[in-house]
Gaussian input, Z-matrix of N, CA and C with variables (Angstrom, degrees):
# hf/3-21g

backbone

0 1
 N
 C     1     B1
 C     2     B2     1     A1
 N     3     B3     2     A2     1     D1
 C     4     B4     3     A3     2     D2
 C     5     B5     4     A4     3     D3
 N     6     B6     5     A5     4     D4
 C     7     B7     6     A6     5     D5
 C     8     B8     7     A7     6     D6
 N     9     B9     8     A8     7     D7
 C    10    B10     9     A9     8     D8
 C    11    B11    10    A10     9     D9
 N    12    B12    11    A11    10    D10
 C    13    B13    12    A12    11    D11
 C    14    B14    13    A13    12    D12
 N    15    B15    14    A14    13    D13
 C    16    B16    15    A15    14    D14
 C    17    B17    16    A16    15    D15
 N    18    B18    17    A17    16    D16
 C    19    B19    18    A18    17    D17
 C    20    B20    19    A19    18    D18
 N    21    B21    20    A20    19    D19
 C    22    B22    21    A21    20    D20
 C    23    B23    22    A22    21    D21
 N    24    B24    23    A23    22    D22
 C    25    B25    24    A24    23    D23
 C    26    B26    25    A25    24    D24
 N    27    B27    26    A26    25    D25
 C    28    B28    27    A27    26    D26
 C    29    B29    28    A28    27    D27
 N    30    B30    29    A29    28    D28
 C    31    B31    30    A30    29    D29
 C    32    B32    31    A31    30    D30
 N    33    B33    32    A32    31    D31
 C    34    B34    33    A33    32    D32
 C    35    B35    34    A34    33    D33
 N    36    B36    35    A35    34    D34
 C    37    B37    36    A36    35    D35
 C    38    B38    37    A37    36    D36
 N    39    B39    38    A38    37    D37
 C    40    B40    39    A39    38    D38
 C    41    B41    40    A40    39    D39
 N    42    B42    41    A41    40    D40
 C    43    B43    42    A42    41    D41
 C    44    B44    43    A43    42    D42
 N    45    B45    44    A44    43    D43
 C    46    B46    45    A45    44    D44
 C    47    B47    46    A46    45    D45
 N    48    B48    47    A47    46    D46
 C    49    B49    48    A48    47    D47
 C    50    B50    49    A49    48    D48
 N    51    B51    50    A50    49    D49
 C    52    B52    51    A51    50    D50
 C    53    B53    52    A52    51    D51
 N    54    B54    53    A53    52    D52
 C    55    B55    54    A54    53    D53
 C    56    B56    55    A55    54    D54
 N    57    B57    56    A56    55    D55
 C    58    B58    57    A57    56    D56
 C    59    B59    58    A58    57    D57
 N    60    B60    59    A59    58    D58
 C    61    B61    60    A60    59    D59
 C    62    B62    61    A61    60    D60
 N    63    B63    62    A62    61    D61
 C    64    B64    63    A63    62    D62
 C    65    B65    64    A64    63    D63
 N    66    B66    65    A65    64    D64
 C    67    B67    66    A66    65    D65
 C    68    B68    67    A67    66    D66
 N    69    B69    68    A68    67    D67
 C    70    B70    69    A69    68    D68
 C    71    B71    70    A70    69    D69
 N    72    B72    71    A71    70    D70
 C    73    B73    72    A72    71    D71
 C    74    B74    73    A73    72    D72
 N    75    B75    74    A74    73    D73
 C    76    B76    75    A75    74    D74
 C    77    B77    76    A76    75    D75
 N    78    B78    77    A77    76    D76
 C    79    B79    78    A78    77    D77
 C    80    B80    79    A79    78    D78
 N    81    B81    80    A80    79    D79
 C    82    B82    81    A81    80    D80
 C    83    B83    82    A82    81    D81
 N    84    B84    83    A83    82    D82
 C    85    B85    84    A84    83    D83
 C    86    B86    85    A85    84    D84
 N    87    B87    86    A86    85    D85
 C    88    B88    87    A87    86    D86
 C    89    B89    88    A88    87    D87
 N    90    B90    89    A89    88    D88
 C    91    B91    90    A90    89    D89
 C    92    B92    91    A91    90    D90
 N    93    B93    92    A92    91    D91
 C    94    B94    93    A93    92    D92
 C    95    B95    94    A94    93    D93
 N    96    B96    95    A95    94    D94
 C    97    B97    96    A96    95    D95
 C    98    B98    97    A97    96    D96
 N    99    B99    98    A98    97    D97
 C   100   B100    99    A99    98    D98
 C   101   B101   100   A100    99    D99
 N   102   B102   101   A101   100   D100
 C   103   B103   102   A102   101   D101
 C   104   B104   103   A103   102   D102
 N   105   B105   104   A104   103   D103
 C   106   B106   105   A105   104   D104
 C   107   B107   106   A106   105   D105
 N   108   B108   107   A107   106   D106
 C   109   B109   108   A108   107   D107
 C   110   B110   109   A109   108   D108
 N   111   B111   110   A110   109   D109
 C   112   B112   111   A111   110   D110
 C   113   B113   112   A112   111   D111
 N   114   B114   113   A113   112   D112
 C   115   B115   114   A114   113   D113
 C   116   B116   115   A115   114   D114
 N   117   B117   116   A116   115   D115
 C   118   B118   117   A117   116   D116
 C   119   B119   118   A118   117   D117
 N   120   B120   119   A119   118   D118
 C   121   B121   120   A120   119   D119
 C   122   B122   121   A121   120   D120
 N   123   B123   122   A122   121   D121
 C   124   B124   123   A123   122   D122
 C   125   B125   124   A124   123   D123
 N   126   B126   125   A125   124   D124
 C   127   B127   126   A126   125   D125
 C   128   B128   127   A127   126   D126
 N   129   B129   128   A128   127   D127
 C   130   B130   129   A129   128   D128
 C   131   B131   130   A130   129   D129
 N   132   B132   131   A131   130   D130
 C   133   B133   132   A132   131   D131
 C   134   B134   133   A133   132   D132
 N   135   B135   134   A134   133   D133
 C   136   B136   135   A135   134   D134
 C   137   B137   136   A136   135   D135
 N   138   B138   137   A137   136   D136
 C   139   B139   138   A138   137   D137
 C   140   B140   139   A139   138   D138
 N   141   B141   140   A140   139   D139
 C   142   B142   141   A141   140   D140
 C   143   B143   142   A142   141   D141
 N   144   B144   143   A143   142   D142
 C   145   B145   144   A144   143   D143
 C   146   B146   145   A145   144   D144
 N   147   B147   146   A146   145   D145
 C   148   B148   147   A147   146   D146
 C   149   B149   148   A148   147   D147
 N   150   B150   149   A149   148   D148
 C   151   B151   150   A150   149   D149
 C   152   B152   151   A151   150   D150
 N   153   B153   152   A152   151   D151
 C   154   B154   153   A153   152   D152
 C   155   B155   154   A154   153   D153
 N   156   B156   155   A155   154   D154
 C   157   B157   156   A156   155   D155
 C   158   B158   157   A157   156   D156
 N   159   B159   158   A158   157   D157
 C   160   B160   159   A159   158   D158
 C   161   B161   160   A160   159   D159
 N   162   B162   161   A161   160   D160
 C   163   B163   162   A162   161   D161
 C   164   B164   163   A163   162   D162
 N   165   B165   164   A164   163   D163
 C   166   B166   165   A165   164   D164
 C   167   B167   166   A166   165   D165
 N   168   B168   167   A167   166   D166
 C   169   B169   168   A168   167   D167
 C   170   B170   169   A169   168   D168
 N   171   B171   170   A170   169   D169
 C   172   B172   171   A171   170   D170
 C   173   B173   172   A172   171   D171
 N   174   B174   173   A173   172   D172
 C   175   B175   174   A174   173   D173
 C   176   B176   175   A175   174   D174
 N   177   B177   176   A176   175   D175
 C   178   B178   177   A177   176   D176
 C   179   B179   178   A178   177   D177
 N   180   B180   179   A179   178   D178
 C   181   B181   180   A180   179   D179
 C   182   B182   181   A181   180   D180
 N   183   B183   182   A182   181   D181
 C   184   B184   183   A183   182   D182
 C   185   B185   184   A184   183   D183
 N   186   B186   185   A185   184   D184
 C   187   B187   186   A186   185   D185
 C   188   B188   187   A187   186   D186
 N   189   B189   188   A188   187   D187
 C   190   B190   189   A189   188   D188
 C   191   B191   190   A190   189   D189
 N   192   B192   191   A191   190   D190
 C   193   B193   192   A192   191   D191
 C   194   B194   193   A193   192   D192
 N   195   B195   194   A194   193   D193
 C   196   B196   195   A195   194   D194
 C   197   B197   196   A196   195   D195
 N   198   B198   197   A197   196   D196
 C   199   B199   198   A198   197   D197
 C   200   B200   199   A199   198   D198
 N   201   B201   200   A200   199   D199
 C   202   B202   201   A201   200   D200
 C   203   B203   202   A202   201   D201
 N   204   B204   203   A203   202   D202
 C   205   B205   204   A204   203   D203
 C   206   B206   205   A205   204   D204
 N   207   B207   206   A206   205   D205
 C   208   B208   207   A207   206   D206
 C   209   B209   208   A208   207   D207
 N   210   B210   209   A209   208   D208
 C   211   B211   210   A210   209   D209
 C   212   B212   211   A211   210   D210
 N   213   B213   212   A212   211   D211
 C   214   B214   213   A213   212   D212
 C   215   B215   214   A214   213   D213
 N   216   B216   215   A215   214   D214
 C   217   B217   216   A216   215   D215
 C   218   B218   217   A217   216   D216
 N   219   B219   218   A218   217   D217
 C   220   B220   219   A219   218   D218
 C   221   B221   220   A220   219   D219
 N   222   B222   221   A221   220   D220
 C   223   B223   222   A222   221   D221
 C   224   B224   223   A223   222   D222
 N   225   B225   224   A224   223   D223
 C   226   B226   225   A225   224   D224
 C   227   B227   226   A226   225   D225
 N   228   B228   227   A227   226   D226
 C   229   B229   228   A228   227   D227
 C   230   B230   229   A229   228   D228
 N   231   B231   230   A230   229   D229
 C   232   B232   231   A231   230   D230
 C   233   B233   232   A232   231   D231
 N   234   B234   233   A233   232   D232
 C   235   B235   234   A234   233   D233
 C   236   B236   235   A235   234   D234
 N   237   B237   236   A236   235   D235
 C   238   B238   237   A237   236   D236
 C   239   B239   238   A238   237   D237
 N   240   B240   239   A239   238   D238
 C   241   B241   240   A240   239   D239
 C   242   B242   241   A241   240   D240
 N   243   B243   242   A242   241   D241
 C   244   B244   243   A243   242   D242
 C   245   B245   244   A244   243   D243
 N   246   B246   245   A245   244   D244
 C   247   B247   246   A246   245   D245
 C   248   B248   247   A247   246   D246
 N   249   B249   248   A248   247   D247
 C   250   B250   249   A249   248   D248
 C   251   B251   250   A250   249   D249
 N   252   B252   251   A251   250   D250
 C   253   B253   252   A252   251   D251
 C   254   B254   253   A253   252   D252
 N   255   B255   254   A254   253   D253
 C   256   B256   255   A255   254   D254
 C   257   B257   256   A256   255   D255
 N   258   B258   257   A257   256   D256
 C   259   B259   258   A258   257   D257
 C   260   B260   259   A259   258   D258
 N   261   B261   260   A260   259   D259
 C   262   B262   261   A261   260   D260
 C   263   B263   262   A262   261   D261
 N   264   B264   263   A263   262   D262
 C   265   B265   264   A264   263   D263
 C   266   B266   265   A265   264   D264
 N   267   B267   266   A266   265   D265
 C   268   B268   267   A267   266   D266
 C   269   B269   268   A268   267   D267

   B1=1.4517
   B2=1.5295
   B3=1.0422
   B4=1.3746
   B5=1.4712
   B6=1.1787
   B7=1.5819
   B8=1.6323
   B9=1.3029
   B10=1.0286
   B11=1.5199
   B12=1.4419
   B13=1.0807
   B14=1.4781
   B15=1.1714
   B16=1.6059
   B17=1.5485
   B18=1.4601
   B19=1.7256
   B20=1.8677
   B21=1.1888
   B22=1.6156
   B23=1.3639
   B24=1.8680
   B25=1.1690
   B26=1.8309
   B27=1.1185
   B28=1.5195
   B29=1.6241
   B30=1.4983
   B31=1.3359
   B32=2.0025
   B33=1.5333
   B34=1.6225
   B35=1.6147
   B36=0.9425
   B37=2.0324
   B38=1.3842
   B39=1.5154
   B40=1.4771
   B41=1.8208
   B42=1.1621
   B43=1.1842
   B44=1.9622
   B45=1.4152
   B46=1.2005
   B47=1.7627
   B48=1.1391
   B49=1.6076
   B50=1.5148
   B51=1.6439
   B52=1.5701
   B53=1.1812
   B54=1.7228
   B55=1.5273
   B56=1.1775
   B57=1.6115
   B58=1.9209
   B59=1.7454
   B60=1.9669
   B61=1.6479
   B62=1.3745
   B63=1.5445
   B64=1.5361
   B65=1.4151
   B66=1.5524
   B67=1.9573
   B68=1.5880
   B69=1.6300
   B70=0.9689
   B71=1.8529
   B72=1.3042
   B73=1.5545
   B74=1.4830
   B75=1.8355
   B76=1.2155
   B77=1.6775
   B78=1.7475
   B79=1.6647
   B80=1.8046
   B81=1.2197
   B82=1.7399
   B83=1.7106
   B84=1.6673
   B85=1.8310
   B86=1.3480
   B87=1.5760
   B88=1.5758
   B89=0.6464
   B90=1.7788
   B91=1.7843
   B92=1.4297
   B93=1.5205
   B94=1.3852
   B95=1.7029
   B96=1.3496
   B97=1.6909
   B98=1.6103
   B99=1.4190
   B100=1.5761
   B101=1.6621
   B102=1.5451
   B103=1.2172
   B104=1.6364
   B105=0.8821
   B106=2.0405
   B107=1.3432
   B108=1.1511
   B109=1.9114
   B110=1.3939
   B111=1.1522
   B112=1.3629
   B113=1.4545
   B114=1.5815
   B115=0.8635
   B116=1.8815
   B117=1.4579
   B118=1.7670
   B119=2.0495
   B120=1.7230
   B121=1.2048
   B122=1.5560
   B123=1.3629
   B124=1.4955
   B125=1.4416
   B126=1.4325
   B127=1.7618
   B128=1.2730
   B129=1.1994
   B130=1.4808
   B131=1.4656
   B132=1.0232
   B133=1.3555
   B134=0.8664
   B135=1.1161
   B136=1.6360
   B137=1.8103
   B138=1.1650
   B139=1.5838
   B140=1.9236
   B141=1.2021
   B142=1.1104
   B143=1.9289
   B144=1.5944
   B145=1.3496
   B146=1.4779
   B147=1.4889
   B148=1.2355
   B149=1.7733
   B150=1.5517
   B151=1.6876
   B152=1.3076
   B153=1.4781
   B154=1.6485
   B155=1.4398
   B156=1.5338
   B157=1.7917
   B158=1.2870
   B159=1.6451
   B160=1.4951
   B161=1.6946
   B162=1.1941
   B163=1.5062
   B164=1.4981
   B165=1.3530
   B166=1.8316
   B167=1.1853
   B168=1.0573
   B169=1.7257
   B170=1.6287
   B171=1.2049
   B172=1.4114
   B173=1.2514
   B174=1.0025
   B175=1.5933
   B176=1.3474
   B177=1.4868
   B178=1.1838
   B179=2.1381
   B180=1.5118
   B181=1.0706
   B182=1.3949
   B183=1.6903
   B184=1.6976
   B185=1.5387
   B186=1.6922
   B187=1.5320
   B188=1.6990
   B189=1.5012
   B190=1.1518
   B191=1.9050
   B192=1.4313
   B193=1.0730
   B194=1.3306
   B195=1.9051
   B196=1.5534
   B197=1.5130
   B198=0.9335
   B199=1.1107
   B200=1.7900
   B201=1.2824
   B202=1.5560
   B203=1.1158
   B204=1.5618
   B205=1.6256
   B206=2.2238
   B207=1.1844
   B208=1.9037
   B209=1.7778
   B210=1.1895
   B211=1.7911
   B212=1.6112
   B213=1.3144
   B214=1.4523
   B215=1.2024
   B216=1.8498
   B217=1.4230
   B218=1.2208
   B219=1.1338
   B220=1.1108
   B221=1.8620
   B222=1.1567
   B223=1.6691
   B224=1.5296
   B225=1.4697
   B226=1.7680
   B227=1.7185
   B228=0.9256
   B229=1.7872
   B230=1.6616
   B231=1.4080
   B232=1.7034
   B233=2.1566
   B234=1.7600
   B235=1.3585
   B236=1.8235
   B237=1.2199
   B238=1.5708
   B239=1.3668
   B240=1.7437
   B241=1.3025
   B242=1.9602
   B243=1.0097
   B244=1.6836
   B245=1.3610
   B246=1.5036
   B247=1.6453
   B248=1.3601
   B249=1.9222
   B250=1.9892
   B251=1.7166
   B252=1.8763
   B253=1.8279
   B254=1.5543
   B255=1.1391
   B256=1.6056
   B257=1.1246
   B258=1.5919
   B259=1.1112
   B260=1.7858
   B261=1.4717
   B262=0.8444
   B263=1.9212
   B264=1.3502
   B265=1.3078
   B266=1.2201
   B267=1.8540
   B268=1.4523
   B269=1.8805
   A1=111.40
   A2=126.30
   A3=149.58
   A4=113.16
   A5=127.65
   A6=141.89
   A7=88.87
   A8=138.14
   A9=148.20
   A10=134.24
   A11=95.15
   A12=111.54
   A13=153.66
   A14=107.05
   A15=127.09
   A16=102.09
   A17=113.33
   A18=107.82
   A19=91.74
   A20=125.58
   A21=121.47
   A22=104.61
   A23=104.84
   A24=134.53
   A25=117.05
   A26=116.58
   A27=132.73
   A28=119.94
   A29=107.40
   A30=114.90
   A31=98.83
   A32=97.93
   A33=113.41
   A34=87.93
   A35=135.40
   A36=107.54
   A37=112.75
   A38=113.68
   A39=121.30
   A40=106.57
   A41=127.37
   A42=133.91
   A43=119.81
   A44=97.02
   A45=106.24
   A46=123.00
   A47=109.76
   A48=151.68
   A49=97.43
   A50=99.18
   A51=103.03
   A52=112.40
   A53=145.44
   A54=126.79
   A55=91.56
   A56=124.50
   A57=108.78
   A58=99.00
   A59=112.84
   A60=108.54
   A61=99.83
   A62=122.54
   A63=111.92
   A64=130.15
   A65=89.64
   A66=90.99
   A67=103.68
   A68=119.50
   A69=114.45
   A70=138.97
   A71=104.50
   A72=127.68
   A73=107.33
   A74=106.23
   A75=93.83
   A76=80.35
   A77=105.43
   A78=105.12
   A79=115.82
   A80=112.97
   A81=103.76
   A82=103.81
   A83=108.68
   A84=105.16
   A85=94.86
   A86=121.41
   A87=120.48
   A88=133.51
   A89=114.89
   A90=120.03
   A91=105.26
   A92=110.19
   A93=109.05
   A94=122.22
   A95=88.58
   A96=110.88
   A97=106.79
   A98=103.92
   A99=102.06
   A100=125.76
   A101=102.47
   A102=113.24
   A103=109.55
   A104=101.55
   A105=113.23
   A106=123.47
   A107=90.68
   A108=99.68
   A109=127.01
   A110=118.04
   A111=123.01
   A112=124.57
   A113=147.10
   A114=122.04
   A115=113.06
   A116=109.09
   A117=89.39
   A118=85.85
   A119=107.51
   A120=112.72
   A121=92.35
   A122=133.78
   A123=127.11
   A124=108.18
   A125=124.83
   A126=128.67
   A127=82.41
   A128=161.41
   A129=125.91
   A130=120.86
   A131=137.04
   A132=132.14
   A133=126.03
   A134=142.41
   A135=141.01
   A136=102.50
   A137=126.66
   A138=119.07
   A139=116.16
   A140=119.37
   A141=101.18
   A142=87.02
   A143=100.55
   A144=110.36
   A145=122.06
   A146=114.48
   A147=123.01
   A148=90.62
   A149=108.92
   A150=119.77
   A151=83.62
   A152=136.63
   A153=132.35
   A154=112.09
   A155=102.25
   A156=147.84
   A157=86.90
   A158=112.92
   A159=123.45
   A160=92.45
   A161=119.11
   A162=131.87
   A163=88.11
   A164=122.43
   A165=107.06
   A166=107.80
   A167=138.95
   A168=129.17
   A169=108.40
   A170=129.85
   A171=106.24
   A172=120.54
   A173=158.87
   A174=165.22
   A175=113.04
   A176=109.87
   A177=110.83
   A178=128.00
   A179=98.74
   A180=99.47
   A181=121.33
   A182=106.07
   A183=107.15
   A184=111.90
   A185=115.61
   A186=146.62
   A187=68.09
   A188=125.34
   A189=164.59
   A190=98.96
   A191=104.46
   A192=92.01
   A193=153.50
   A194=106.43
   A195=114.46
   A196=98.79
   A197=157.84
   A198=172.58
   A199=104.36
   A200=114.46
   A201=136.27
   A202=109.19
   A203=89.70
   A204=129.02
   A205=118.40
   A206=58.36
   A207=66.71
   A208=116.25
   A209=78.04
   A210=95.45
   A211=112.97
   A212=112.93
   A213=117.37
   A214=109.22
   A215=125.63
   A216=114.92
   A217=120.28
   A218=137.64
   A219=143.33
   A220=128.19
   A221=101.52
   A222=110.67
   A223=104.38
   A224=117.46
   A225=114.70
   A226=110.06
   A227=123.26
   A228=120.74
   A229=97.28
   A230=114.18
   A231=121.31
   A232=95.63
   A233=95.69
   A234=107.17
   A235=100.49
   A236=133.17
   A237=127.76
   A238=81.26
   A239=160.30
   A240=116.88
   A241=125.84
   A242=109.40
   A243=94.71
   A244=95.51
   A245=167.57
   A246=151.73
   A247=106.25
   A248=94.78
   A249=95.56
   A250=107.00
   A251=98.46
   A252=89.10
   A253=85.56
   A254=149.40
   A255=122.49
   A256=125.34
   A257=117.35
   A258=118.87
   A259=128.50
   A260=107.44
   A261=123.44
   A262=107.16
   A263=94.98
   A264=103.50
   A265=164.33
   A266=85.57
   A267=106.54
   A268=86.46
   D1=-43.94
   D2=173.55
   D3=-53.39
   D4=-39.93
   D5=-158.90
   D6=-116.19
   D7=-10.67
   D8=123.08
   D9=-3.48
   D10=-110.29
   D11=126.92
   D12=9.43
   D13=-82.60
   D14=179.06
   D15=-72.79
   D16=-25.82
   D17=-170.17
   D18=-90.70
   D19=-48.48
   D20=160.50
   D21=-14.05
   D22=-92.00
   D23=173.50
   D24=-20.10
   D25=-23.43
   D26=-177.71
   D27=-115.71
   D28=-8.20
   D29=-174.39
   D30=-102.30
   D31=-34.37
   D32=178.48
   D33=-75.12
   D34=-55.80
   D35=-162.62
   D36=-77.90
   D37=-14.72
   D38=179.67
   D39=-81.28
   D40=-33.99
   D41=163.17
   D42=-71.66
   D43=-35.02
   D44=171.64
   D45=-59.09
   D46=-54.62
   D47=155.93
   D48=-20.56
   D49=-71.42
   D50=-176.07
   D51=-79.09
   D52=-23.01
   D53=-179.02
   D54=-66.06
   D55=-42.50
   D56=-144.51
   D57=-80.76
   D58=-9.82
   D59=168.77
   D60=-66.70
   D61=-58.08
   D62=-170.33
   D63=-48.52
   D64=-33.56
   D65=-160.99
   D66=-102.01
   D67=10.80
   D68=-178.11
   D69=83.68
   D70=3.19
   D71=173.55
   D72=158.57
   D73=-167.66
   D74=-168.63
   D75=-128.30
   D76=161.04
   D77=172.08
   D78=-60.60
   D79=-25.85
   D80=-167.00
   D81=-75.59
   D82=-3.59
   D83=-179.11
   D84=-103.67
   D85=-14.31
   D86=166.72
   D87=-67.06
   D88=175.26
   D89=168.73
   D90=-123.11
   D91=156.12
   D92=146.56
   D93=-129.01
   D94=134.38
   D95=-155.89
   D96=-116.44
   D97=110.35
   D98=176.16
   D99=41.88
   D100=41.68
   D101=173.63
   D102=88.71
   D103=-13.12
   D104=164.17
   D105=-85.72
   D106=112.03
   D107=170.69
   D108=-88.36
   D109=114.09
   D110=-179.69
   D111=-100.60
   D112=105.87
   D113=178.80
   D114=-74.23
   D115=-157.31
   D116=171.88
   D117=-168.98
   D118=160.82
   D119=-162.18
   D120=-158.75
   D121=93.08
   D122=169.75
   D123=79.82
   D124=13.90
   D125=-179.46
   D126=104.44
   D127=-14.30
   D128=-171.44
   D129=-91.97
   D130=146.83
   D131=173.13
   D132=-103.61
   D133=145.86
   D134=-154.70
   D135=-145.17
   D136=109.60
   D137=-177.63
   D138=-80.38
   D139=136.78
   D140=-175.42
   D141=-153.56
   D142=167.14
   D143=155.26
   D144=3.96
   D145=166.54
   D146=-170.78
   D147=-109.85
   D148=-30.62
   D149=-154.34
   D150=-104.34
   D151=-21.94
   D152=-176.07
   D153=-69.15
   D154=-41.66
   D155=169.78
   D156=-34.89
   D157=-89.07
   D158=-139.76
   D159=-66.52
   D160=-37.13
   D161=-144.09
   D162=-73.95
   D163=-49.10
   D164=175.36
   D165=-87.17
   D166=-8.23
   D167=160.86
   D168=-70.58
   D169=-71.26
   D170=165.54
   D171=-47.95
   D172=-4.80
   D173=158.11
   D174=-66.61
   D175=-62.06
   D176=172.92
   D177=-59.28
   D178=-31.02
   D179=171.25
   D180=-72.97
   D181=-34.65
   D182=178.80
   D183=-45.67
   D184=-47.35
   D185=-167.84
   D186=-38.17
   D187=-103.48
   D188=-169.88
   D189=-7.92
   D190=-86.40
   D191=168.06
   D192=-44.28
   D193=-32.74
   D194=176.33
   D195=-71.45
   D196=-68.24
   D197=-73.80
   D198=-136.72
   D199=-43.38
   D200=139.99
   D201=-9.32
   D202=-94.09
   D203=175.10
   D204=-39.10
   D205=-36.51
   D206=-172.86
   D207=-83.49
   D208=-30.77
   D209=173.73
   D210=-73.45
   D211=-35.18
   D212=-177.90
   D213=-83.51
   D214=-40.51
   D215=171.32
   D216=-63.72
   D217=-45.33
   D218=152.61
   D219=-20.51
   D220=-62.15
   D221=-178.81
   D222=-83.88
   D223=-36.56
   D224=170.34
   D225=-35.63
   D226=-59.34
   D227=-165.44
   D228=-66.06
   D229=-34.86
   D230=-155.85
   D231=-71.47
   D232=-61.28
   D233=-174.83
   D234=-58.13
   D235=-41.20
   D236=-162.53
   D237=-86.60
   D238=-74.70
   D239=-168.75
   D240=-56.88
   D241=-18.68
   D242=172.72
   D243=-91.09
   D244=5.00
   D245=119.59
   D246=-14.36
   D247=-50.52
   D248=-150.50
   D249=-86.25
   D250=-22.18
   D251=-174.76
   D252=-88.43
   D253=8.86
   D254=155.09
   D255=-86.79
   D256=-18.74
   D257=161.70
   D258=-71.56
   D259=-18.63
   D260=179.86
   D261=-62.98
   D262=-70.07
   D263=173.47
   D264=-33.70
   D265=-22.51
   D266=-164.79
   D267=-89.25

């Protein structure tokens, strides 16, 4: 599930990576201004779509969450065996 996961988690930032190269930034460094969508990349702003807009803002958040997610399954088994050999020890 995990190895799962993490290859998702790596297929979403590698796709992610490339819309915000095409379209010129990503929505979460943007604004939207009086019905204008801006994405943005290093301070620059780039105006695009309303659906181009939403389409890397949900994208960008998925990035966010899998990656979350993947990080916590991952270190959960690692952090609960060093709990149990310190408990062991004492």
């Amino acid at each position: 599930m995990v190895k799962v996961l993490a290859i998702l988690a790596v297929v979403d930032l590698a796709s992610f990576v490339a819309f915000s190269l095409a379209i010129g930034g990503d929505a979460l460094n943007g604004v939207s201004v009086n019905g204008r969508y801006f994405v943005a990349m290093h301070g620059y702003l780039r105006e695009v779509s309303r659906s181009v807009w939403y389409a890397s803002r949900i994208q960008a958040i998925s990035v966010l969450a899998l990656w979350s997610l993947t990080i916590a399954l991952v270190l959960a088994p690692i952090l609960r065996r060093r709990g149990a050999n310190r408990r062991v020890e004492r």
